[in-house]
Backbone bond lengths (Angstrom), bond angles and torsions (degrees), N, CA, C in turn:
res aa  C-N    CA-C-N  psi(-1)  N-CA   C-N-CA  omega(-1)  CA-C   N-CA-C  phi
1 X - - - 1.463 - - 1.519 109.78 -
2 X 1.447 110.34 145.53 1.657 105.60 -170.10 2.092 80.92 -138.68
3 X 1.411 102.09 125.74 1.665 115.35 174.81 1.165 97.81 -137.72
4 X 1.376 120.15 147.32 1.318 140.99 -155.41 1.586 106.60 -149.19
5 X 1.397 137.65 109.92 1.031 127.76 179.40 1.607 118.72 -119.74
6 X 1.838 112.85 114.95 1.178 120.41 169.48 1.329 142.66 -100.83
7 X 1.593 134.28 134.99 0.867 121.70 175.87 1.747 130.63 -62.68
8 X 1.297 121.48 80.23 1.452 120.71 -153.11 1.415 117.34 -78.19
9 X 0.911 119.60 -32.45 1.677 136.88 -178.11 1.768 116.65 -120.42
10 X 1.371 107.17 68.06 1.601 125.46 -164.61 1.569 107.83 -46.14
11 X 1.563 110.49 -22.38 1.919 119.44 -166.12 1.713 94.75 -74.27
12 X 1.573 112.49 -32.53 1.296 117.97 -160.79 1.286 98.10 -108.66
13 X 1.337 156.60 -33.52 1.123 154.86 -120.54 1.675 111.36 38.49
14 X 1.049 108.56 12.51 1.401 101.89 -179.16 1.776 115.24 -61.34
15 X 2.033 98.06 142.73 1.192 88.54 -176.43 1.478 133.35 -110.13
16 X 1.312 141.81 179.88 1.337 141.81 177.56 1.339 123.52 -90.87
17 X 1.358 165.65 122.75 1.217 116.54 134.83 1.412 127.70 -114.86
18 X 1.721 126.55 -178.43 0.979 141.54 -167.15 1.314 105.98 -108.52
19 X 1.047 150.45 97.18 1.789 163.20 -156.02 1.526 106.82 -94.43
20 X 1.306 155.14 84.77 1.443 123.00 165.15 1.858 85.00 -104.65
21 X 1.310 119.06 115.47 1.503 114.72 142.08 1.446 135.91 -52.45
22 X 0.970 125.38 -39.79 1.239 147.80 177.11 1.495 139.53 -121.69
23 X 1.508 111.68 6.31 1.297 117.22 174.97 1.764 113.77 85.90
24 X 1.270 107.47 -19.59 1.409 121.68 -167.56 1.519 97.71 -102.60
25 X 1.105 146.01 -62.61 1.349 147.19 -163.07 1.186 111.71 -115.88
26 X 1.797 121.73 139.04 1.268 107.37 161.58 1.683 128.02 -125.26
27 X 0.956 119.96 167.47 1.389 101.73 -168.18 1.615 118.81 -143.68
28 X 1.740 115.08 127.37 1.512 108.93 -166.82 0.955 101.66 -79.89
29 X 1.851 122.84 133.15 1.242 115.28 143.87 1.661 138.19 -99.36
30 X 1.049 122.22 124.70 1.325 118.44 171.04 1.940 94.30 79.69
31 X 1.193 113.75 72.84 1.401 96.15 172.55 1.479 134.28 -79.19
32 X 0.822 132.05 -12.37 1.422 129.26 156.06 1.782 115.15 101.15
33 X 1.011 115.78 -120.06 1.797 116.71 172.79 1.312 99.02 -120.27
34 X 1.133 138.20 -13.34 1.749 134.13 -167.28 1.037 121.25 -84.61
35 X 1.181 139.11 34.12 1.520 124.09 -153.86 1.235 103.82 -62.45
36 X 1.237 132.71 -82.17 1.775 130.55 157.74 1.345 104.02 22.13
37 X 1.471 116.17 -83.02 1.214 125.00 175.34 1.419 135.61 -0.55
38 X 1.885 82.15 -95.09 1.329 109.02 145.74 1.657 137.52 -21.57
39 X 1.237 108.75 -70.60 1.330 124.70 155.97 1.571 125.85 -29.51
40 X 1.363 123.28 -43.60 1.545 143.72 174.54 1.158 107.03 -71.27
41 X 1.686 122.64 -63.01 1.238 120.18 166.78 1.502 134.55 -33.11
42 X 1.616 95.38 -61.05 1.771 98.78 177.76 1.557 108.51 -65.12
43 X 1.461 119.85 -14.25 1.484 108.15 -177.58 1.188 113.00 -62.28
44 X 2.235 108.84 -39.39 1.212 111.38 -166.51 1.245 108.82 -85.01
45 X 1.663 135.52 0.26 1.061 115.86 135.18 1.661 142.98 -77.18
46 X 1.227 118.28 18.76 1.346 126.46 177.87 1.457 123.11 39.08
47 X 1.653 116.45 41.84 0.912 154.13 -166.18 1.676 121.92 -131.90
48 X 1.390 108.05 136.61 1.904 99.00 -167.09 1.898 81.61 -111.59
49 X 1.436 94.28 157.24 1.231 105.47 171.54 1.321 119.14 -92.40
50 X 1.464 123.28 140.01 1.374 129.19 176.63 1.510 126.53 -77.13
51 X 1.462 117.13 -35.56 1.286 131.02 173.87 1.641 88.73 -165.12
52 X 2.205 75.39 -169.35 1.981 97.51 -170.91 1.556 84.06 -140.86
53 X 1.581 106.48 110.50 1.733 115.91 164.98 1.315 106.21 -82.21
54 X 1.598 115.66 131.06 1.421 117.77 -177.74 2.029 104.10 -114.16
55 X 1.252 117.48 110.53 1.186 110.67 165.81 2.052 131.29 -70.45
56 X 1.232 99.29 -12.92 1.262 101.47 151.30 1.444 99.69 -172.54
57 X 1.293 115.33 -165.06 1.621 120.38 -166.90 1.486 106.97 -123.78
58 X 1.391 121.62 43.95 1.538 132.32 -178.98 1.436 85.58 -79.67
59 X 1.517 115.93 145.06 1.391 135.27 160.87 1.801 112.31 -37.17
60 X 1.118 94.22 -55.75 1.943 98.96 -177.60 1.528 127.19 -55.61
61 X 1.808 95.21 -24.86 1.504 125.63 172.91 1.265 127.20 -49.06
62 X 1.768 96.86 -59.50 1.760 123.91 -148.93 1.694 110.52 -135.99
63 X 1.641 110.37 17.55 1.592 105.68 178.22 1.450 117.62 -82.24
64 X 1.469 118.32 -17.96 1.500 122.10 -175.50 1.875 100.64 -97.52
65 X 1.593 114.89 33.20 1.416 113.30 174.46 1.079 94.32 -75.28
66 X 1.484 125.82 -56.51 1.267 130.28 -158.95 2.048 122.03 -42.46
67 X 1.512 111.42 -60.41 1.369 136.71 146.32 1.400 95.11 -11.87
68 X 1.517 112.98 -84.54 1.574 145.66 -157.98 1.906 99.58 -40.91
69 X 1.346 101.59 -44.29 1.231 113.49 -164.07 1.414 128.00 -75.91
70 X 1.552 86.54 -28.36 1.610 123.93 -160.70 1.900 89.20 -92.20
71 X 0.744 125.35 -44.23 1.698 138.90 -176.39 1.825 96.17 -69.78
72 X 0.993 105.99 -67.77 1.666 112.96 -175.66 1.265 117.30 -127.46
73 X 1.750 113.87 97.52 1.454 124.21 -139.26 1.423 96.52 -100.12
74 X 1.146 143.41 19.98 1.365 170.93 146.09 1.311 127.28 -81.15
75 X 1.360 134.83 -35.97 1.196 163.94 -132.38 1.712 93.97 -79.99
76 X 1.826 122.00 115.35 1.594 98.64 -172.03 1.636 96.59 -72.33
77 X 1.384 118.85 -165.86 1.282 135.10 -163.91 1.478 97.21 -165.42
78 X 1.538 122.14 110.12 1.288 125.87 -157.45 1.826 93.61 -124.39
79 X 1.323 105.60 140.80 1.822 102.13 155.17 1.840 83.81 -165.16
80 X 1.978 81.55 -179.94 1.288 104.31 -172.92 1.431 105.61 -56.26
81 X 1.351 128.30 159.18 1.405 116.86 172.67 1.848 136.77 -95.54
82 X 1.535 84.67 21.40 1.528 113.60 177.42 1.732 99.52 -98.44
83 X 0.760 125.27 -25.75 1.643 138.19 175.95 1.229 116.60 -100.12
84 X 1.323 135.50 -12.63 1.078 131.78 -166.29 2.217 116.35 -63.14
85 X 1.429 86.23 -35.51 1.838 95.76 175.54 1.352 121.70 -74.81
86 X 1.722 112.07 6.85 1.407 119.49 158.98 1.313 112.18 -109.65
87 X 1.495 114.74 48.38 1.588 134.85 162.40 1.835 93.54 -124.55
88 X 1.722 91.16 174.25 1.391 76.83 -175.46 1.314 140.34 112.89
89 X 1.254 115.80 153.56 1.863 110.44 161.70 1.894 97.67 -80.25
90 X 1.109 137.27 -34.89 1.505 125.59 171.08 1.526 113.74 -65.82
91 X 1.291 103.06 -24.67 1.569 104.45 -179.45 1.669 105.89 -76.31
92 X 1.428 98.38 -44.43 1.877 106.75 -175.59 1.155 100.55 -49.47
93 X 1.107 131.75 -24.43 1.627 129.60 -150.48 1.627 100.64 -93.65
94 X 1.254 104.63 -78.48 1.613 124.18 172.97 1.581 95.42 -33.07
95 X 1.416 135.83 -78.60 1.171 134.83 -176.62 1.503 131.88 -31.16
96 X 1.645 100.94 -55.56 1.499 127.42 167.68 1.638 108.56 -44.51
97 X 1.725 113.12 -64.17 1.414 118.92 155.43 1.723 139.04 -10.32
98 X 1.078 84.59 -76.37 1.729 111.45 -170.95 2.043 86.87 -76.70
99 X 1.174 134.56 -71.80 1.544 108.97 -159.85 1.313 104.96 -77.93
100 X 1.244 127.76 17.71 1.805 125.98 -178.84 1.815 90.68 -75.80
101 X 1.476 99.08 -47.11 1.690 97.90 160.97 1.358 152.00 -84.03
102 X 1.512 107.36 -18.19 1.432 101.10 -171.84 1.739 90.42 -104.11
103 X 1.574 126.63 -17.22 1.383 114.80 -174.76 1.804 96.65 -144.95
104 X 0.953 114.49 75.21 1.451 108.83 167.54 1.611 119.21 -54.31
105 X 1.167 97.78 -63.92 1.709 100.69 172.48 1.153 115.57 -57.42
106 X 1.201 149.87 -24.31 1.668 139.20 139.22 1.555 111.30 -46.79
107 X 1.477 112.51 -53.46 1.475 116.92 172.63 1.391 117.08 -32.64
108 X 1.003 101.43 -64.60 1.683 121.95 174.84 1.513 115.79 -34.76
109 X 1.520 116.92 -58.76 1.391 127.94 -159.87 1.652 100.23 -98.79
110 X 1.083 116.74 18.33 1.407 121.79 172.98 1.458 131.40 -132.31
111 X 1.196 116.20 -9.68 1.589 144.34 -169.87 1.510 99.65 -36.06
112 X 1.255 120.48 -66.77 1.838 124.65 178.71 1.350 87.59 -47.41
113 X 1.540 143.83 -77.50 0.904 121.62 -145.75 1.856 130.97 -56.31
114 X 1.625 108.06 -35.43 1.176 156.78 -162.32 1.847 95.65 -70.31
115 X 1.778 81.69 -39.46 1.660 77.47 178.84 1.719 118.95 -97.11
116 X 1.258 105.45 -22.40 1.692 110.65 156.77 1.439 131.46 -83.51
117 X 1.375 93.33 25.49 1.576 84.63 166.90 1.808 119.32 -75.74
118 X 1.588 96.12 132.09 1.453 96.78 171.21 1.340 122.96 -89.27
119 X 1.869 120.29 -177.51 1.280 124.51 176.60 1.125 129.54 -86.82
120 X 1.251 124.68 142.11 1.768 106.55 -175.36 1.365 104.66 -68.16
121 X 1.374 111.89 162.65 1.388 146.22 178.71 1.333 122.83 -60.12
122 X 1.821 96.73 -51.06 1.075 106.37 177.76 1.620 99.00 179.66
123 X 1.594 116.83 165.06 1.569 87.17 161.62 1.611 118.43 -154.09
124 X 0.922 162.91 -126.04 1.376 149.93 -132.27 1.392 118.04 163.93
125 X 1.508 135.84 137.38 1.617 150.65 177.44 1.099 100.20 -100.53
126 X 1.713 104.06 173.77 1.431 121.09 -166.28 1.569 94.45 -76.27
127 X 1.412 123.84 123.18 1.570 107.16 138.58 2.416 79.83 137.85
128 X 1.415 85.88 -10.10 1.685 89.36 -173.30 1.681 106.17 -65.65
129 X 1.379 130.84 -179.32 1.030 124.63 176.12 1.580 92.95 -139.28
130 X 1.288 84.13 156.58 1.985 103.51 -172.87 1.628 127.72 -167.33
131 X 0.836 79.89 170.40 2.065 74.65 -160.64 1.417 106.90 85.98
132 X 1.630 136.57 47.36 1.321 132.73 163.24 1.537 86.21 80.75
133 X 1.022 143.60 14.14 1.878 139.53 -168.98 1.150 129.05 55.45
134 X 1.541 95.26 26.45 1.680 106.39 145.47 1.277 142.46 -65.74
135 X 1.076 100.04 -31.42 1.857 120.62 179.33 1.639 117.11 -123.57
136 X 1.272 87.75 112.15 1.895 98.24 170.18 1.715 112.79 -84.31
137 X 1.518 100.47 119.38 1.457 94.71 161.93 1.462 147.52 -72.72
138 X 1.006 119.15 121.10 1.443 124.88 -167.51 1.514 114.94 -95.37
139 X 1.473 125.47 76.98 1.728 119.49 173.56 0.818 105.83 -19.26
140 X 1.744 149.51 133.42 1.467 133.76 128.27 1.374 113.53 -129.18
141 X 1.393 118.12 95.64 1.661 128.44 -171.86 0.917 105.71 -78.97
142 X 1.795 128.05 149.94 1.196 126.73 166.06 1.117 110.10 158.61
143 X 1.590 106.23 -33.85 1.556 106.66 177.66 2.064 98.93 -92.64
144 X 1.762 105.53 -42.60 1.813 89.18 150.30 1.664 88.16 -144.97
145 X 1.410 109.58 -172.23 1.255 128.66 -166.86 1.560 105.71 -36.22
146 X 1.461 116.36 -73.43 1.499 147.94 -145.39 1.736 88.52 -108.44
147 X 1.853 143.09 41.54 0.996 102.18 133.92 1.432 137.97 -82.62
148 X 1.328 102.50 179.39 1.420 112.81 -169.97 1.610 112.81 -135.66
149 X 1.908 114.57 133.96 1.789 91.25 175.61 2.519 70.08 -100.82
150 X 1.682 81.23 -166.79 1.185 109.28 -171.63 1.824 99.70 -129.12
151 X 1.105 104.43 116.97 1.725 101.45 -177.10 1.869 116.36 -121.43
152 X 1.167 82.30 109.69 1.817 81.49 -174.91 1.931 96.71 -96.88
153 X 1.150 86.31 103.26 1.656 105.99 171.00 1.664 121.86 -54.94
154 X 1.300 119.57 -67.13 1.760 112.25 140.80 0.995 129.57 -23.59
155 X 1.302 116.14 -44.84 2.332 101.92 -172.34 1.331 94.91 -91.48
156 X 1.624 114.04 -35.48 1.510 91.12 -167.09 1.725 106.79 106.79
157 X 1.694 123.01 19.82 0.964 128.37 -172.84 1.544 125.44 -136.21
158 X 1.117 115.03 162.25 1.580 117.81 -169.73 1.178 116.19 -121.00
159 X 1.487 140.95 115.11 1.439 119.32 154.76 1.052 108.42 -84.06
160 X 1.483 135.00 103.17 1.836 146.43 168.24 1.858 116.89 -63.08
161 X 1.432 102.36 -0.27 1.461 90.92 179.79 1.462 118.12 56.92
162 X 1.718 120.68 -125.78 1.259 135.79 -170.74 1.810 88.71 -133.64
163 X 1.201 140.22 26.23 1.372 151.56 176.54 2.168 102.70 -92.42
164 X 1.408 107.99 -56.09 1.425 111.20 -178.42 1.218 103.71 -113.54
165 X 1.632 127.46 174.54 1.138 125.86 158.12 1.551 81.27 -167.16
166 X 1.303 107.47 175.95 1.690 147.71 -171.61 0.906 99.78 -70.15
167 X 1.678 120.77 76.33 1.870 111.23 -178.23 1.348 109.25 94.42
168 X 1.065 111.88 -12.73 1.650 95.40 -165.89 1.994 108.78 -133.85
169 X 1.389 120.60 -154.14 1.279 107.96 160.25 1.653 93.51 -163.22
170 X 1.296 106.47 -169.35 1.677 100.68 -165.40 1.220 104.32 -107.77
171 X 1.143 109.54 165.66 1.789 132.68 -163.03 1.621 107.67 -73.56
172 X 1.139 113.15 127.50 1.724 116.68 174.38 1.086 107.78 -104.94
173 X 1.360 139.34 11.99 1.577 114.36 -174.92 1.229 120.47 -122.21
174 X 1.899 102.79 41.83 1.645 120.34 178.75 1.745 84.98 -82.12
175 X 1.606 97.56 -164.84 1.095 107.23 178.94 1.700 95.53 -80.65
176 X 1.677 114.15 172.62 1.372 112.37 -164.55 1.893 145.34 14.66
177 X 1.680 76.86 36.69 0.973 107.37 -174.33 2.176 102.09 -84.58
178 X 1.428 130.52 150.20 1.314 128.78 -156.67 1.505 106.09 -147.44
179 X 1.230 134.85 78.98 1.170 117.71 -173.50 1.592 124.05 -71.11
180 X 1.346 121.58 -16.62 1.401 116.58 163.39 1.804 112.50 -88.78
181 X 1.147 110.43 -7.12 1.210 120.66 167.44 1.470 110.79 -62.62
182 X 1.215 99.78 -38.98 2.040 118.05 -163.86 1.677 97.85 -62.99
183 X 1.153 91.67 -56.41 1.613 126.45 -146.00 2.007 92.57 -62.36
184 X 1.692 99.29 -55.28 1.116 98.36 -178.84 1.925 131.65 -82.06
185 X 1.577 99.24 0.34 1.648 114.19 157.09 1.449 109.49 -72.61
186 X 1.415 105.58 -28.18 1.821 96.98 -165.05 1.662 98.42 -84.00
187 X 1.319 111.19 -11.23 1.523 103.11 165.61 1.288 117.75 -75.72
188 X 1.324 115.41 -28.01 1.758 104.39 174.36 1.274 115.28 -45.98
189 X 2.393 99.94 -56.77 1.284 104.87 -161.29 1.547 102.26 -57.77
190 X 1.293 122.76 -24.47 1.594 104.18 -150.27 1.941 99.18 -80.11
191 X 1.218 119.73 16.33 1.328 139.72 -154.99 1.450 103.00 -98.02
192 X 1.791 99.72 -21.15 1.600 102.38 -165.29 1.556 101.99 -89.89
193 X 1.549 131.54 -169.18 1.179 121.09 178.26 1.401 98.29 -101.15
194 X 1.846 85.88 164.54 1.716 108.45 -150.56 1.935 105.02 -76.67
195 X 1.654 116.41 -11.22 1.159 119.87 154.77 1.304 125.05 -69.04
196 X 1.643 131.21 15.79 1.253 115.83 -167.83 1.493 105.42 -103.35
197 X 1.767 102.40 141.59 1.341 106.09 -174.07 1.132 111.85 -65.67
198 X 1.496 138.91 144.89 1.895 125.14 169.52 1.285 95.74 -119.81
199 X 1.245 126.11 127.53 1.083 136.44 135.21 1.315 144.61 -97.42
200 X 1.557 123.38 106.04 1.160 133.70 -171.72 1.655 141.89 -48.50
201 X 1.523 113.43 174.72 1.762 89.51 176.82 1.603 88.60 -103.39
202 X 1.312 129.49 -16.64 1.810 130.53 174.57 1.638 99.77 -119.13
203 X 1.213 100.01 125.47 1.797 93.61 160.96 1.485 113.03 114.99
204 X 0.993 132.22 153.13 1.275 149.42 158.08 1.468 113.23 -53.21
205 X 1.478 118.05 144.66 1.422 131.89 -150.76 1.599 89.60 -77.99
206 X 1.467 112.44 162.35 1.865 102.47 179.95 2.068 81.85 -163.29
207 X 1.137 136.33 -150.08 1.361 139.33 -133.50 1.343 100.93 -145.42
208 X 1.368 146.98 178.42 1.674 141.29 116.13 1.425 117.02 -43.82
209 X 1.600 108.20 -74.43 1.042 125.08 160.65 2.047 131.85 -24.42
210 X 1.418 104.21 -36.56 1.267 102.22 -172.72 2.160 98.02 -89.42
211 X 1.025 100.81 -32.60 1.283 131.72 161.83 1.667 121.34 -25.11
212 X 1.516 89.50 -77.40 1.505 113.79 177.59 1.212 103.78 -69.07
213 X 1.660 151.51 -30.38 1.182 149.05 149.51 1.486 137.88 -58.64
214 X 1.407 99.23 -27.24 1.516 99.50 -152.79 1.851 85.36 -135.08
215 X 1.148 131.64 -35.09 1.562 105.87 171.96 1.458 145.83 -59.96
216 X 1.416 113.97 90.93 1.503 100.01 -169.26 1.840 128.33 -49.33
217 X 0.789 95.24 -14.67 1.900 105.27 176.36 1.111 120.67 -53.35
218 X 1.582 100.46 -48.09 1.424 104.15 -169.15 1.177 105.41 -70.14
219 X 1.854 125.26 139.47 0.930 136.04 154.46 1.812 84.86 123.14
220 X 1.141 140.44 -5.45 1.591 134.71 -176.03 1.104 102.53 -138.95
221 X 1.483 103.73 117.20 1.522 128.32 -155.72 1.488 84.96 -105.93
222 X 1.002 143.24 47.61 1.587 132.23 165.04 1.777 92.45 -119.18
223 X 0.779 118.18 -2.02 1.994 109.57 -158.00 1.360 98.84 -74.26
224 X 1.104 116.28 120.40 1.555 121.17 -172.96 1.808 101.93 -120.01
225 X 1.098 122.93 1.93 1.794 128.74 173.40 1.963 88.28 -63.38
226 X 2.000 86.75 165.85 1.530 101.42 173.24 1.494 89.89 -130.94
């Protein structure tokens, strides 16, 4: 396994990663605002990308698709299929909308991107497998309709999206945002074993296990922080 983790969206700390399961394919997740970035990286791995797994369709997530697309004009583009109409010219729109208010000054410094957003490819339910069938998807709504973690059962690892974080859990009070919704995904995750790696869409990597002990959140469905 070859994982690569970038900081893609510097305003958010939001993060990237680089997936190869098998040495043979690799795969972006959650790319963030960097595509460029991105792009440099996989060169210096001398590696083509197979797809782009999206754990949800937050702006901070999915702005460097465009780049992504433009580089490898083929490239699938996967999300939950409750999210999928915030890809897009319907997605540009809705998106454009909602941070004209909650982040104008991000709004601002992103507009080209905001306006190249593309459509997904295609997209995927809880329980589907992806990444060559490395990774089972796990629905967990709450932070919006259609998130998703990514669970590779073999390594022993999690992509948590904006669902877990290091101490903390993700914000419900976007639009379709669910706080007992939240509350009751983080019971799945806490379902997994207490060795499993999580890796976040903000934050430094942390455990199930360290998680299920040590996060005060869990269990208070009011937490509206990211």
């Amino acid at each position: 396994m070859k994982l690569l983790r970038l900081i893609a969206t510097p305003d958010y700390g939001t993060n990237c990663y680089l997936y190869s399961p098998d040495d043979a394919g690799l795969w972006i997740i959650d790319p963030g605002t960097k595509g460029l970035a991105i792009i440099a990286e996989i060169e210096k791995l001398e590696m083509s990308p197979k797809g782009i797994l999206l754990t949800h369709s937050h702006w901070d997530h999915v702005l460097g698709l465009g780049v992504l697309r433009k580089a490898w004009p083929e490239i699938p583009i996967l999300i939950h299929e409750m999210e999928r109409d915030w890809l897009g010219q319907e997605g540009s729109r809705k998106q454009k909308e909602l941070v004209k208010v909650l982040d104008p000054g991000f709004y601002e410094s992103y507009k080209e991107a905001f306006d190249s957003l593309p459509s997904a490819s295609g997209t995927f339910t809880d329980g589907d497998s992806v990444a060559s069938g490395a990774l089972t998807v796990i629905h967990t709504a709450g932070h919006s309709p259609g998130s998703v973690c990514f669970h590779g059962i073999r390594e022993g690892i999690l992509f948590s999206g904006d669902t877990l974080f290091q101490g903390s859990i993700g914000r419900s009070d976007l639009p379709g945002g669910n706080p007992q919704e939240l509350q009751e995904s983080l019971v799945r995750l806490l379902l997994l074993p207490d060795e499993t790696w999580v890796l976040p869409g903000h934050g430094s990597p942390t455990t199930i296990g360290k998680e299920r002990n040590d996060n005060p959140w869990i269990g208070h469905p009011t937490h509206v922080k990211k």
